[in-house]
N, C-alpha and C positions, 0 to 999 in steps of 0.2 A: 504494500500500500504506500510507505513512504518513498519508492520508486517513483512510483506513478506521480506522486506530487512532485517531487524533486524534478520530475520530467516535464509537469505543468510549469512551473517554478521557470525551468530554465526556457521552456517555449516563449512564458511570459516575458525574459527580460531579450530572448529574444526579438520580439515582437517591438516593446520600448526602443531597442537599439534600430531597426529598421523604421521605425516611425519618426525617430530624431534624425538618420539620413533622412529621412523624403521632407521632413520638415526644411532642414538646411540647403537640401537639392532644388526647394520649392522656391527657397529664399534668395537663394542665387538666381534660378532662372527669371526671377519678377526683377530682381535689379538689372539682371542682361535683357530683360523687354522694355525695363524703363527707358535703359540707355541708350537702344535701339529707336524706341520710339520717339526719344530727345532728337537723333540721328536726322531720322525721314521727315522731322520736323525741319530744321535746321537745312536740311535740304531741298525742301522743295521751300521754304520761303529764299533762299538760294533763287534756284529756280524761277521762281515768278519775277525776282530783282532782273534775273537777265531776261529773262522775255519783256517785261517793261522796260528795260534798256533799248534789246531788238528794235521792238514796235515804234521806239522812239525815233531810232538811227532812220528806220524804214521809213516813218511818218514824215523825217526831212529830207527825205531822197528827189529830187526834181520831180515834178509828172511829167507823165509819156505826151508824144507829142505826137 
């Protein structure tokens, strides 16, 4: 009988030890989405500065004649 507990016991702290990785594993990947997300942020406001640039060069380009 005290086998058997002893075998609960250790399933149990196994159980604790794979829930604090996924815990840490979870905590990492939500700061690598943040950072990511900072990322394509930062990017595409990028992005619309040069196309507003573009459209600009374009808008003083002579007209066709």
């Amino acid at each position: 009988m005290f086998a058997n507990f002893d075998q609960l016991i250790d399933r149990v702290h196994q159980l604790a030890a794979l829930t604090q990785r996924l815990r840490d594993e979870n905590r990492t990947l939500r700061q690598q989405l943040a950072e990511k997300e900072t990322e394509s942020r930062l990017m595409r406001e990028r992005l619309d500065t040069a196309r507003t640039r573009i459209e600009g060069l374009i808008n003083q380009l002579p007209a066709e004649k």
